[in-house]
N, C-alpha and C positions, 0 to 999 in steps of 0.2 A: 649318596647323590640322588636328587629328584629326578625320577624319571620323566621322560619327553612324554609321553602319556599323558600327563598330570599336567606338566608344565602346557603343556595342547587344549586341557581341558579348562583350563583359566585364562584362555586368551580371552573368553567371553566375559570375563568374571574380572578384569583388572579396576582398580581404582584411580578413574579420572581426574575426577574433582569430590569436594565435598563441597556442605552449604550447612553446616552448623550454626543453629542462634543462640550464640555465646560471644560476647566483647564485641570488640571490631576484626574484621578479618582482612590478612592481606592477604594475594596469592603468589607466591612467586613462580620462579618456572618448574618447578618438582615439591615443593612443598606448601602446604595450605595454613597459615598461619592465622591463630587467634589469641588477642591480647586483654588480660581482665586482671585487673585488681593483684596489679605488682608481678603479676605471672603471664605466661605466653605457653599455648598449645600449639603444638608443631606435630602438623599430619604432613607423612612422608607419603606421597600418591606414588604411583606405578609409571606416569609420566618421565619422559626423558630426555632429556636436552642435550645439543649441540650446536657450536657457531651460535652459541646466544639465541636457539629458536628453541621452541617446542616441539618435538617429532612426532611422538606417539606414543603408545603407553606399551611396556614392558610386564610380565609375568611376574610377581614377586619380589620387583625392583624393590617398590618400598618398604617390604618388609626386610631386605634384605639393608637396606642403606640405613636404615634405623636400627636395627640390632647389629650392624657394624660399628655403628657410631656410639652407640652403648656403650659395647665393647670396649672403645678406646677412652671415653671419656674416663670410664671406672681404671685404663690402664694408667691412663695418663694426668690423674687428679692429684698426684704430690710433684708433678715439674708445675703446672698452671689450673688455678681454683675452673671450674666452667660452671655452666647455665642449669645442669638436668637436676631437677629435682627426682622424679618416677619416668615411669616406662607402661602407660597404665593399658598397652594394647602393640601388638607385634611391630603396628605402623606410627604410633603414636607415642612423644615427650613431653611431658610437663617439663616446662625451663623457666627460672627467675629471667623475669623480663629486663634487659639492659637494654646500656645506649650503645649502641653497635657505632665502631670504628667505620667510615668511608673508605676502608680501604682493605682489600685482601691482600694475604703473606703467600704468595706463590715463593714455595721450595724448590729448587730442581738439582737433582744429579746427576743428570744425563743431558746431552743436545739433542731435543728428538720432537715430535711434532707436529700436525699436518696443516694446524691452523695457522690464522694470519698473526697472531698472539705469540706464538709460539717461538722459539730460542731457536730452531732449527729454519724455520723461514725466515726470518733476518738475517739468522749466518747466511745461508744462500745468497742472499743480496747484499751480502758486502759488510754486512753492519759486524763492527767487530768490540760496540762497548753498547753490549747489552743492557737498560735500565742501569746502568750508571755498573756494568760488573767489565772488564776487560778480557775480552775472550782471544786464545790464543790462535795463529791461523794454521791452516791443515787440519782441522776436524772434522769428523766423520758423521753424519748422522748415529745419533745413537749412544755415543760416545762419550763416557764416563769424564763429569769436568774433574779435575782433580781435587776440590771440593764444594759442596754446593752451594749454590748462587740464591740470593734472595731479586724478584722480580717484581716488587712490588703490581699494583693494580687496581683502578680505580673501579668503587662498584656502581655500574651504572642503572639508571632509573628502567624500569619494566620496560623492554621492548629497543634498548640501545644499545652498545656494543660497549663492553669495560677496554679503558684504556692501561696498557702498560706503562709505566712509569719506575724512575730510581727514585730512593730512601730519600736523596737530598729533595727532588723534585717535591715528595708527599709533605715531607720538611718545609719548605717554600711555600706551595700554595696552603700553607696551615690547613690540611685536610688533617696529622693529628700533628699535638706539638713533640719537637724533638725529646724530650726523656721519655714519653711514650711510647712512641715510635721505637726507641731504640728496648725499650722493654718488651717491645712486639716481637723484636728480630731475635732479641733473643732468647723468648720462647720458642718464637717456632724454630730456630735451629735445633734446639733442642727435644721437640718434639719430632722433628724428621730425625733426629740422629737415634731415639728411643724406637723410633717406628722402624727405621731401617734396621736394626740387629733385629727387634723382635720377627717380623717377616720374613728376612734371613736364617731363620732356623726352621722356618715351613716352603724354603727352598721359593721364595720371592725375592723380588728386588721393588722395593719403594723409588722409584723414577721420580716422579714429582708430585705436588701435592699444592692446596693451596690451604692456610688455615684464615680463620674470622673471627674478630675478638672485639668485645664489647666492654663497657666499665659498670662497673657498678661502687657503692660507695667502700667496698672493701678491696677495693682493686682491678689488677685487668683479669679480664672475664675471659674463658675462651668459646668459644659458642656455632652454635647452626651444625657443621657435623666436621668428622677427624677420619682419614685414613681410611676412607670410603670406597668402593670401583666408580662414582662419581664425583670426587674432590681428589682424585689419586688414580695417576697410571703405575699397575702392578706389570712385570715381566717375569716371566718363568729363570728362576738363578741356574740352573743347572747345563740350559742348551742358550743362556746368554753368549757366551763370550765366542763359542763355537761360529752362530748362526752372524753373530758381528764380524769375527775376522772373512767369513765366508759372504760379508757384504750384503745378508739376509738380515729381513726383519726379527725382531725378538718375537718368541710367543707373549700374547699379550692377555690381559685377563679384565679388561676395564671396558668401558664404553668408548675407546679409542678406535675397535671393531667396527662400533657403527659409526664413527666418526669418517673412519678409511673407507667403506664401503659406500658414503655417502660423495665421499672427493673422487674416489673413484668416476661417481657417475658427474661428475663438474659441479658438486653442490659445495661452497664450502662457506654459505651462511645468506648469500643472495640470493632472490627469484625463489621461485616455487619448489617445494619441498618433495625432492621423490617419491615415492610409494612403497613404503617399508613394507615388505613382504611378510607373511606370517613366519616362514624360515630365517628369515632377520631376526625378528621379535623373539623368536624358539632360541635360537643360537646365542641371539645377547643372554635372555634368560639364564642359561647355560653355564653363561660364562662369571653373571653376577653371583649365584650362588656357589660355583665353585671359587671364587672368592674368598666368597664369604667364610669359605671353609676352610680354604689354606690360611687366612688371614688368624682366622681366631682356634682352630681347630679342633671345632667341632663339627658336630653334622647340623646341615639347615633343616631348618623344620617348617616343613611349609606349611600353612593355614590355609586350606584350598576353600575355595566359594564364595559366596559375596562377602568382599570385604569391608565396604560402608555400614553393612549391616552390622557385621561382628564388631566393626569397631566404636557403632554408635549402643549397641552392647554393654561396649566395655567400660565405653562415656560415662553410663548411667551408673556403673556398681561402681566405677570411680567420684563419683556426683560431681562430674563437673556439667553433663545437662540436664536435663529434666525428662 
């Protein structure tokens, strides 16, 4: 594990943005992307989002969120083909560039949640046919469906809020057509059900996840990243079931930390953004690399000091700048 030391000494050093002259660049809210001649660079920044905002920047997020997402790509490349070509930097993918689907594959196995988005604030209020799933009544926050539910999700334009929606709904307003669609769902079931055993033997529990899938001329693509602490709430398996009957939250291992800490103080996506403490930033840190750890289990290996630097570096003996 990195020690808090280390993790302290890169609060200075994290990776905001970048501004590479390569292709055209888009930014999204954690990733810096560039598109050139049939291919797509994706720099994973330190940046971290919730409630569809930008927060602030994290210790080693991105290095962490890109070699997790490695990770699964290479596990998961004989269920559905994906995007990565290389790895040519800790923060950084080369990916075949596709045409990305309008629409995200949110998985869930559990009713849990503190956003407006989420399965567990709807139950609250009544709603008991979820994105088009029929939810049973008497559940619990937290509480295992009996098995998981696809939530479809609209991706919305830089700076909006993604809409939830059911299979038939994305069906209808032809955002994709139904035999694709239906090849989407049943990927990604099957990439949560791969995902849940494997994390299950590193004493996790895969909660829910959202996946993204693009086409290209050999088919559907799966792309942008898999089985992340940022596309994925992780729970501790071992004091789940205990801290559930006892009416407590699970330990949790994701950016759902700073999500609760944020609702806590009445933020949960309007008005002005709290003042994330450097003890916040230490602790999320914390909690992504130890992730990262139980997830693939290994040890993280942190790249400490400027990271634009090292990875415009790595650019160059990659030649994809100058």
């Amino acid at each position: 594990m990195v020690s808090e030391n280390i993790i302290k000494a890169q609060l200075n050093h994290t990776l905001d943005k970048t501004n590479f002259k390569i292709g055209k660049k888009y930014e999204g809210k954690v990733r810096d992307n560039y598109t050139f001649g049939g291919k797509r660079l994706i720099i994973t920044t330190d940046r971290i989002s919730a409630f569809d905002r930008v927060l602030c920047t994290i210790p080693f997020k991105g290095q962490v969120l890109n070699q997790t997402a490695a990770f699964w790509f290479e596990k998961t490349k004989n269920i559905v083909q994906n995007h990565i070509i290389s790895i040519p930097d800790p923060n950084a993918m080369l990916a075949r560039e596709c045409k990305p689907y309008p629409v995200e594959m949110v998985v869930r196995g559990y009713i849990t949640g503190v956003t407006t988005t989420s399965a567990w604030y709807s139950y609250e209020k009544g709603v008991r046919d979820f994105c088009g799933n029929k939810l049973p009544e008497g559940m619990k926050k937290n509480q295992k469906f009996e098995k998981p539910i696809i939530t479809p999700s609209t991706k919305a334009e830089h700076g909006l809020h993604d809409e939830s929606i059911s299979g038939e709904e994305v069906i209808k307003r032809e955002l994709v057509d139904e035999k694709t669609y239906r090849k989407m769902e049943k990927a990604a079931l099957e990439l949560f059900d791969f995902g849940t055993k494997l994390v299950a033997k590193n004493n996790l529990i895969l909660v829910d996840t959202k996946y993204e899938f693009g086409e290209l001329d050999d088919g559907l693509v799966l792309i942008d990243e898999i089985h992340t602490p940022d596309s994925s709430r992780f729970w501790i398996r071992d004091t789940y079931q205990k801290l559930f009957n006892e009416g407590k939250e699970p330990q949790k291992l994701d950016k759902e930390y700073v999500r609760a800490w944020l609702a806590e103080r009445g933020f949960i996506g309007d008005g002005p953004i709290p003042k994330i403490s450097d003890e916040v930033r230490i602790e999320a840190a914390k909690r992504y690399i130890k992730a990262y750890e139980m997830i693939t289990g290994s040890e993280f290996r942190a790249n400490s000091g400027d990271v634009l630097k090292r990875i415009e570096g790595n650019l160059k003996k990659a030649k994809l700048i100058l």
